[in-house]
C-alpha positions as a Markdown table, in Angstrom:
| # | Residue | x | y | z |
|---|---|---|---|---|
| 1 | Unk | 87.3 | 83.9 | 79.7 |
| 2 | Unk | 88.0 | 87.3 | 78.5 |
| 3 | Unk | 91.8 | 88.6 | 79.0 |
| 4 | Unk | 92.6 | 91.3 | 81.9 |
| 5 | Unk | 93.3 | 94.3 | 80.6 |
| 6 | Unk | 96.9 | 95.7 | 81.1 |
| 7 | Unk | 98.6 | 98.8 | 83.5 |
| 8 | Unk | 101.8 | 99.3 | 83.8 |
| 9 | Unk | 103.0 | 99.3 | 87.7 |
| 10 | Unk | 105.4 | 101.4 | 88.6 |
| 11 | Unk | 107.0 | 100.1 | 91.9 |
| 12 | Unk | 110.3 | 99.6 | 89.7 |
| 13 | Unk | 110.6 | 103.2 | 88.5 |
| 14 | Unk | 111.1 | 104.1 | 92.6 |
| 15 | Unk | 113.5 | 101.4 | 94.8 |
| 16 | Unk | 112.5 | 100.6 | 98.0 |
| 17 | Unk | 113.3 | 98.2 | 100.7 |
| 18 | Unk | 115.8 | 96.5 | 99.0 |
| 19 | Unk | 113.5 | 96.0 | 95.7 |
| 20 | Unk | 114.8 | 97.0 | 91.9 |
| 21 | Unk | 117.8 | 98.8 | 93.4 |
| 22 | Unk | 120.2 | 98.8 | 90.4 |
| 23 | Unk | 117.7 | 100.5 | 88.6 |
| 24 | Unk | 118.6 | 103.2 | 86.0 |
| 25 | Unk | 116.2 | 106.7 | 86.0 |
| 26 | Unk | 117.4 | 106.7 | 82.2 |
| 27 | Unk | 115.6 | 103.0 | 81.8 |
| 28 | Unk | 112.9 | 104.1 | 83.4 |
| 29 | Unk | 111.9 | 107.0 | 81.7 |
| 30 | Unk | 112.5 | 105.3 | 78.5 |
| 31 | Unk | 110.1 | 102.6 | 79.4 |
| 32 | Unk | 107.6 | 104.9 | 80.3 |
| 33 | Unk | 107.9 | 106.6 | 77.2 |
| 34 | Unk | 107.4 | 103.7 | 75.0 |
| 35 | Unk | 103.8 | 102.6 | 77.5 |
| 36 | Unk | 102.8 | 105.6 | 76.0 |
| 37 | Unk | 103.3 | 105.1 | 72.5 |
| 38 | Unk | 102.5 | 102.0 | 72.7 |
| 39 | Unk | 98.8 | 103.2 | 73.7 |
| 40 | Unk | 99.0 | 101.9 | 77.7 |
| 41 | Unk | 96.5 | 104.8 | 79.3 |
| 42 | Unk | 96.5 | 103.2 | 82.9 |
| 43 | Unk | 99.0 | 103.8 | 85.6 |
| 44 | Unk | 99.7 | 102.5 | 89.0 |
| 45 | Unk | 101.8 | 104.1 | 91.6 |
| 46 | Unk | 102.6 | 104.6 | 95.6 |
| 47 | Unk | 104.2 | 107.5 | 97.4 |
| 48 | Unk | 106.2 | 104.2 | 98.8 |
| 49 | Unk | 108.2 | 103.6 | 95.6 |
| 50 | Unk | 111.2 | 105.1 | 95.7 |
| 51 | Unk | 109.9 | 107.9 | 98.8 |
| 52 | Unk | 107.7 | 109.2 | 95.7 |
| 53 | Unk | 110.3 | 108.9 | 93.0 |
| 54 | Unk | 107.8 | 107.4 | 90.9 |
| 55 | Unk | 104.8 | 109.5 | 91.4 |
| 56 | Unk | 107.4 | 112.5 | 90.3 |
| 57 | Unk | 108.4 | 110.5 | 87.1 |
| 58 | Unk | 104.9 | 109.8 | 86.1 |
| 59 | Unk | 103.9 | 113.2 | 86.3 |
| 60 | Unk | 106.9 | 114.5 | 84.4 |
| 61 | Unk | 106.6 | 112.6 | 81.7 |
| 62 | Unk | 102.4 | 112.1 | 81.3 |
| 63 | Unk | 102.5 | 115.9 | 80.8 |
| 64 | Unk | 99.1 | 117.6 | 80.8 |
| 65 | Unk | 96.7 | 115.5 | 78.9 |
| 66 | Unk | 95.8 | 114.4 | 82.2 |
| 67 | Unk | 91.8 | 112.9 | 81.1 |
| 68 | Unk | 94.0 | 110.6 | 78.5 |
| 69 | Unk | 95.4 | 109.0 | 81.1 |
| 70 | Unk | 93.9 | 106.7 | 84.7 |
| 71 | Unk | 96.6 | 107.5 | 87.2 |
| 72 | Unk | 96.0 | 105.6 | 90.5 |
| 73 | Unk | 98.2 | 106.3 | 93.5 |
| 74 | Unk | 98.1 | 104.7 | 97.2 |
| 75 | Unk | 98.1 | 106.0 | 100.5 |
| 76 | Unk | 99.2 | 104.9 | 104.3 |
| 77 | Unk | 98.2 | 107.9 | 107.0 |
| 78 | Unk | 98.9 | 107.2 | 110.5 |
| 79 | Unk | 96.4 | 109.0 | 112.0 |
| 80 | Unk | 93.0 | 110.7 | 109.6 |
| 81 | Unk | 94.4 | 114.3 | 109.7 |
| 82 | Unk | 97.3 | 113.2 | 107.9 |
| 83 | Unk | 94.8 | 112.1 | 104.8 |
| 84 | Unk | 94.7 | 115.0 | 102.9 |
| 85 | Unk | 98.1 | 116.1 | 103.4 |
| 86 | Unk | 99.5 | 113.1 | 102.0 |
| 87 | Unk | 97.1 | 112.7 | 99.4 |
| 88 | Unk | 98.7 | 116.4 | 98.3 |
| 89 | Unk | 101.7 | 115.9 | 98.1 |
| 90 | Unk | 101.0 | 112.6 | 95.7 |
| 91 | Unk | 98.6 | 115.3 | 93.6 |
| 92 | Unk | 101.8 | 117.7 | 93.7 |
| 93 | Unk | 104.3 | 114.8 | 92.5 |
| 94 | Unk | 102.3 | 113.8 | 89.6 |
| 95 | Unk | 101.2 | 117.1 | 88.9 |
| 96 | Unk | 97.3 | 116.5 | 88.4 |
| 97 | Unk | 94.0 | 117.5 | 90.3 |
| 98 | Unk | 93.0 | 114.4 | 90.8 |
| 99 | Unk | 93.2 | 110.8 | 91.5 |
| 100 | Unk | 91.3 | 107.8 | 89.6 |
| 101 | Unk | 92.0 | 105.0 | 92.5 |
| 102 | Unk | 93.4 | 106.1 | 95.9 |
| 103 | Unk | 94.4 | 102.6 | 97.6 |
| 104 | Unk | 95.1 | 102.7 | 100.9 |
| 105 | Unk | 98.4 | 100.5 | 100.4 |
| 106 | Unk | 98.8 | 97.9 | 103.7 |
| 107 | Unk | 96.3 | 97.7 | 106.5 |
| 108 | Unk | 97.6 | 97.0 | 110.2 |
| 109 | Unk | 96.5 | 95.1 | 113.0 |
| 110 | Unk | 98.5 | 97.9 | 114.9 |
| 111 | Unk | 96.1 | 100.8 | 113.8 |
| 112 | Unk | 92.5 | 101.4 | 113.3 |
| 113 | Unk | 91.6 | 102.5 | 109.9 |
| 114 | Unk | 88.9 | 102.9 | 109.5 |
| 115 | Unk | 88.8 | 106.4 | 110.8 |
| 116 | Unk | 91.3 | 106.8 | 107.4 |
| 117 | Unk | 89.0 | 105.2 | 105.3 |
| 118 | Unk | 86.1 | 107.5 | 106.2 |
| 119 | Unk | 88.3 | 111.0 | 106.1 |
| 120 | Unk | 89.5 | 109.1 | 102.6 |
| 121 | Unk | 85.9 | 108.5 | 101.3 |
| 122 | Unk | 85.2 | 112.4 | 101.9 |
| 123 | Unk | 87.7 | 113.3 | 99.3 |
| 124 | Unk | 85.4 | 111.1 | 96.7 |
| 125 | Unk | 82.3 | 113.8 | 97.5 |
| 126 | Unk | 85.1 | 116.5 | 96.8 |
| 127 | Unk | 86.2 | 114.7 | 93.5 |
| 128 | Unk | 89.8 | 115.1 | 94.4 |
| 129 | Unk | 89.3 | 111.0 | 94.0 |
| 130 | Unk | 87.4 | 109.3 | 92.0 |
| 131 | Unk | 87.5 | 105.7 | 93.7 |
| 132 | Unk | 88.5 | 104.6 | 97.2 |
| 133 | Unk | 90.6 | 101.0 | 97.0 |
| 134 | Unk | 92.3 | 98.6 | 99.8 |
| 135 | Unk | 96.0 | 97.1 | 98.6 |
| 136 | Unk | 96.6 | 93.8 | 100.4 |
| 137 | Unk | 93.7 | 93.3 | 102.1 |
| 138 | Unk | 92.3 | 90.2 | 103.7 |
| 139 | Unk | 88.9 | 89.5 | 102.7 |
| 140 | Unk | 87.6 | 89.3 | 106.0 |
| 141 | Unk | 88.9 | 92.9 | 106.8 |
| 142 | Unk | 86.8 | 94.7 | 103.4 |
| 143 | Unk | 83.3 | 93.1 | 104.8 |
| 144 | Unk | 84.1 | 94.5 | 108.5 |
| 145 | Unk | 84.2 | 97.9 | 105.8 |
| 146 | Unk | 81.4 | 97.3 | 104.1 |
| 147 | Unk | 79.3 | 100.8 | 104.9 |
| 148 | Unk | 82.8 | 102.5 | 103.3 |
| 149 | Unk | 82.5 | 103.4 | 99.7 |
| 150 | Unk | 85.7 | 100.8 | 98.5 |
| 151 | Unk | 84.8 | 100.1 | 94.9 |
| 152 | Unk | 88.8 | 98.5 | 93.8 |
| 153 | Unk | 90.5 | 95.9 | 95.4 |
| 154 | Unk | 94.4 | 94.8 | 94.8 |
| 155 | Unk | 95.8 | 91.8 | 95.1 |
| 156 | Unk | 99.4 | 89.9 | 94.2 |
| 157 | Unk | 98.2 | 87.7 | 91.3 |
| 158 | Unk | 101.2 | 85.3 | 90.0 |
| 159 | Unk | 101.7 | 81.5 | 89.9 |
| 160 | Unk | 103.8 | 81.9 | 93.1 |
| 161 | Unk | 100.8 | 83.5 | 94.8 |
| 162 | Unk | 97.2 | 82.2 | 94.0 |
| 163 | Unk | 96.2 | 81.8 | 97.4 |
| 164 | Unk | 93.1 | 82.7 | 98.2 |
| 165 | Unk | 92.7 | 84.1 | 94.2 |
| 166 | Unk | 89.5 | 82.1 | 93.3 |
| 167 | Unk | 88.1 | 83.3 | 96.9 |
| 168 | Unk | 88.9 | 87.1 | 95.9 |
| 169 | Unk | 87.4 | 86.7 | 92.6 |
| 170 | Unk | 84.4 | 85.2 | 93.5 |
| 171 | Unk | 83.9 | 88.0 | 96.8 |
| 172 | Unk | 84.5 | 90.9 | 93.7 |
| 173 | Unk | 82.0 | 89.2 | 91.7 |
| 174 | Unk | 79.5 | 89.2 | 94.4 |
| 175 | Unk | 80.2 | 92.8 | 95.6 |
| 176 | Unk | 80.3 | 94.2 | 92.3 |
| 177 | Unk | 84.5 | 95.5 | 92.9 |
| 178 | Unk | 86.9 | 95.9 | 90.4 |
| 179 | Unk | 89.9 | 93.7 | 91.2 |
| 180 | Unk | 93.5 | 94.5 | 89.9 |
| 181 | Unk | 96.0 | 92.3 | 90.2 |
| 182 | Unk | 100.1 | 93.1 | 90.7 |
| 183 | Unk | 103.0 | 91.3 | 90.6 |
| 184 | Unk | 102.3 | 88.7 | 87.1 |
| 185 | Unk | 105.9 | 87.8 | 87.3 |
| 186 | Unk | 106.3 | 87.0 | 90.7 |
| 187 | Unk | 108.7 | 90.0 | 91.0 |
| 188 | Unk | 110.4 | 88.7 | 88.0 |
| 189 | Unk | 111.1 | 85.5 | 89.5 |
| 190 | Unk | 109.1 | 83.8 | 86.7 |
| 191 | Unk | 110.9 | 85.4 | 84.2 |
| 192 | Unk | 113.8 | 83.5 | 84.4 |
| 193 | Unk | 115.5 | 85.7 | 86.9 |
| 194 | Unk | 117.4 | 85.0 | 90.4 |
| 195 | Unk | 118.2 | 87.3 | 93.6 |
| 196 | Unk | 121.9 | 87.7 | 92.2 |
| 197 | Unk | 123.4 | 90.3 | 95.0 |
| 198 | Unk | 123.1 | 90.1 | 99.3 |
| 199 | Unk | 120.9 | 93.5 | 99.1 |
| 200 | Unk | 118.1 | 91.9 | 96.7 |
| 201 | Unk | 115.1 | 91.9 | 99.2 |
| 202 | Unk | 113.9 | 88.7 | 96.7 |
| 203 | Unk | 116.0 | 86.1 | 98.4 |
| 204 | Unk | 113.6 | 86.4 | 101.5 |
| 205 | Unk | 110.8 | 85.3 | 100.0 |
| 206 | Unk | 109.1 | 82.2 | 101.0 |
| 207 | Unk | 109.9 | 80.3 | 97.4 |
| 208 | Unk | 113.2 | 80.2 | 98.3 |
| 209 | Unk | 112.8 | 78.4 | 101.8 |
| 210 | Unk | 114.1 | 74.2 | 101.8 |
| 211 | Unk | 110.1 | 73.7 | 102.2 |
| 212 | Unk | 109.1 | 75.2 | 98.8 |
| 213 | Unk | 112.1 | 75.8 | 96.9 |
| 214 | Unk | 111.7 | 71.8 | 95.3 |
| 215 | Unk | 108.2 | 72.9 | 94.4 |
| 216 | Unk | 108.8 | 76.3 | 92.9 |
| 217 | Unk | 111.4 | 74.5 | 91.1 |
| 218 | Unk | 109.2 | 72.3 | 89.7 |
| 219 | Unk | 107.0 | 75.2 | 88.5 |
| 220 | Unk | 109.7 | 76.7 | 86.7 |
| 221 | Unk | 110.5 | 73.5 | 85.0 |
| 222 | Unk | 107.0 | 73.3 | 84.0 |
| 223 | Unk | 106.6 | 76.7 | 82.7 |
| 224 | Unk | 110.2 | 76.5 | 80.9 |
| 225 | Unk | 109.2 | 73.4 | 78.9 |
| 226 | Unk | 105.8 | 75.3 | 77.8 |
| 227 | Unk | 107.3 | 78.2 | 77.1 |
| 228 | Unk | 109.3 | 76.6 | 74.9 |
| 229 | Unk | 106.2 | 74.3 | 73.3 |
| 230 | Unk | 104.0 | 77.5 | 72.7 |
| 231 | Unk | 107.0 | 79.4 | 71.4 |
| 232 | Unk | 106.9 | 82.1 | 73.7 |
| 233 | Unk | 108.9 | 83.3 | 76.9 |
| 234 | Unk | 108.8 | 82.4 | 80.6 |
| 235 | Unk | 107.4 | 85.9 | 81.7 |
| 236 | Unk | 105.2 | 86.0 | 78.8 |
| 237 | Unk | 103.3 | 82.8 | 79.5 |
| 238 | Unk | 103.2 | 83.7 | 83.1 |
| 239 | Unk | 101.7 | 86.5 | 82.3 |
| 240 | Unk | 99.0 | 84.9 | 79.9 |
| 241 | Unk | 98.6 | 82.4 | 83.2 |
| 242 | Unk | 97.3 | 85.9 | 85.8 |
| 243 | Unk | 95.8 | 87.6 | 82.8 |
| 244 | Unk | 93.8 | 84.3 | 83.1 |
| 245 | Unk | 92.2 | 84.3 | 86.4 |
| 246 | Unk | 89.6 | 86.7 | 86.0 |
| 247 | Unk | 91.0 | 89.7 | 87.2 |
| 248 | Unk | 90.0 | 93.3 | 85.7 |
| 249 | Unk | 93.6 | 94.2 | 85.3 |
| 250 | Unk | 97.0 | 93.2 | 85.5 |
| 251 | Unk | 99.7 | 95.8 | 86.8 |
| 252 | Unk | 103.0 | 94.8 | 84.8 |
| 253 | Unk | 106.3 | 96.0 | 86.4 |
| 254 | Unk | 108.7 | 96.1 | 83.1 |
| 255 | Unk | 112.2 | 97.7 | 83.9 |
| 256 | Unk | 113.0 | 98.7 | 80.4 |
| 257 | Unk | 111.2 | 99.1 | 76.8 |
| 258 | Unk | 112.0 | 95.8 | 75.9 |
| 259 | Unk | 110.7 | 93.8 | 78.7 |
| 260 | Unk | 107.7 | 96.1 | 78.3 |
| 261 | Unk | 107.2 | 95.2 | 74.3 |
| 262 | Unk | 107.6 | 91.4 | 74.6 |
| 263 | Unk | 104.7 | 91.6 | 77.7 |
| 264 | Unk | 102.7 | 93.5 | 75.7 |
| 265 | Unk | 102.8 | 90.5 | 72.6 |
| 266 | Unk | 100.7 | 88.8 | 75.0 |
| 267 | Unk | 97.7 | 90.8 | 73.5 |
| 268 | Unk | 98.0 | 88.6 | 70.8 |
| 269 | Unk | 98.5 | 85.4 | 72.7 |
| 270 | Unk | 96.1 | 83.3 | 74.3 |
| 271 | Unk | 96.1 | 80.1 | 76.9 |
| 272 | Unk | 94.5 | 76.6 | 76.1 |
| 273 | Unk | 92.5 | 75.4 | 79.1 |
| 274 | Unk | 95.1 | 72.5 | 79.1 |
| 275 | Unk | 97.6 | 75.2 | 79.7 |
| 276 | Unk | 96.1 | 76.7 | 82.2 |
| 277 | Unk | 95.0 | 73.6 | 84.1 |
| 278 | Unk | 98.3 | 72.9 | 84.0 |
| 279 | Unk | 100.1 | 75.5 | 85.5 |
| 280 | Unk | 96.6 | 76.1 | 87.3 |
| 281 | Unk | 97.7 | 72.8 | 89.1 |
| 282 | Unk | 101.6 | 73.7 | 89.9 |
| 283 | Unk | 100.8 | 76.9 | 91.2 |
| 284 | Unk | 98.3 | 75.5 | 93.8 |
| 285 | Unk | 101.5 | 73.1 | 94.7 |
| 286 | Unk | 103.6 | 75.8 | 95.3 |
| 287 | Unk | 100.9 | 77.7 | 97.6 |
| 288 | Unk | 100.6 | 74.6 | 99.4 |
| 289 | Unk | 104.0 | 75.5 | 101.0 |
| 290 | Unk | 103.1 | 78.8 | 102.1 |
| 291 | Unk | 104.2 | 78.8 | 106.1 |
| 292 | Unk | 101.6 | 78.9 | 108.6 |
| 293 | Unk | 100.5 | 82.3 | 109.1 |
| 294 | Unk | 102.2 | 83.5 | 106.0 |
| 295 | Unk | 98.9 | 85.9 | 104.6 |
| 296 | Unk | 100.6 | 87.4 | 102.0 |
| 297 | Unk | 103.6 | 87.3 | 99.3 |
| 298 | Unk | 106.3 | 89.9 | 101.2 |
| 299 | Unk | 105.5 | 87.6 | 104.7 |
| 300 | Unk | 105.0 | 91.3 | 106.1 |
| 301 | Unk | 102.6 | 91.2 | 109.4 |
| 302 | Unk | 99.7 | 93.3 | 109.3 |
């Protein structure tokens, strides 16, 4: 199966909600500099990170050779009028014309949408977007919008979250979407790192609840001892594992130039099918635990 292609995310570049907040605007910059150089032409961002800290990096440092570069941005109107509004104020952070994806970022159960998605699709005939995406979206939800032009789907894609993957890939398959997946490292969690501070939103998630913790445990065990066998690191074989699954591309979320070169060695890696099977097998373990009613990786209600 052929490899995703890789995008670097950028949720790390903007703290929010208790996510990445010791990061340094010195490390981020620096790390975008080097995606550059190092020939990465596809960027992911959200208004959300860092209450549009992000989208104002990205479009200080990608300059003006804006066709180089696929810049995709999300969105999460209350009401339609507030559409285009929003949307400009993400064009005036990254300072660009234009949007390749526009995701809206989270559904709700709280809010019909699809009154956004139809004042969002206009902006395709306008060209001020090029492609109209859903972020976190149950399958069952994109069919009910099925007469709305949504040509990109996002999704977490790690070994702590496959749930419902094969479902996703096969629904993309059928309706001809490009899926992207986010998240390879399980926010880092499978890259040998631990919530260490009260304010790191991590220590919420569901791994670390007594009915999963023994299995994600496990999985870590697992993927340290391979890691080890192939000669590579944790976060790079976990990201091998989601560049794996049949996904268009993977969103990595690297804090510094250094976690962003060794993720990028994975170009030159590749996973056996006893590899994958293997971790294929621990993953679906770990999901297995997944609370009742849990629909996502955050545990956030739509």
């Amino acid at each position: 199966m052929r490899k995703s292609d890789l995008a670097l995310g950028s949720w790390q570049f903007g703290p929010s909600h208790g996510f990445w907040t010791d990061q340094s605007q010195a490390d981020s910059r620096a790390t975008l500099k080097r995606a550059l150089h190092a020939g990465i032409r596809h960027y992911d961002t959200a208004p959300a990170y860092g209450n549009g800290q992000a989208e104002q990096l990205l479009g200080s440092v990608l300059g003006t050779k804006r066709s180089e570069y696929i810049i995709d941005t999300k969105f999460m109107p209350k009401q339609p009028g507030m559409v285009r509004k929003d949307v400009q104020k993400s064009l005036d952070r990254l300072k660009t014309s234009y949007i390749d994806t526009l995701y809206l970022h989270w559904p709700s159960s709280f809010l019909d949408v699809r009154p956004i998605l139809e004042e969002a699709s206009l902006l395709l005939e306008e060209g001020t977007v090029k492609r109209l995406g859903v972020s976190n979206t149950p399958i069952s939800m994109v069919k009910h919008f099925a007469d709305i032009p949504i040509s990109v789907l996002q999704i977490p894609c790690s070994l702590i979250w496959s749930h419902m993957l094969p479902s996703y890939v096969e629904f993309a398959q059928e309706r001809q979407l490009k899926l992207v997946g986010y998240s390879p490292l399980g926010l880092g969690l499978l890259g040998g790192n631990h919530p260490d501070t009260p304010q790191d939103s991590r220590k919420d998630l569901y791994v670390f609840s007594s009915q999963t913790f023994p299995a994600y445990q496990k999985l870590r065990t697992i993927l340290s001892s391979l890691a080890e066998q192939k000669g590579c690191s944790m976060a790079q074989l976990s990201l091998l594992w989601a560049r794996s699954q049949g996904l268009e591309t993977i969103l990595i979320g690297s804090r510094n130039p250094n976690q962003l070169d060794q993720l990028l060695e994975t170009n030159n890696m590749n996973l056996d099918e006893a590899e994958k099977n293997l971790l294929d097998e621990h993953s679906r373990l770990v999901c297995k635990t997944i609370p009742t009613g849990q629909d996502n990786l955050f545990g956030h209600r739509w």
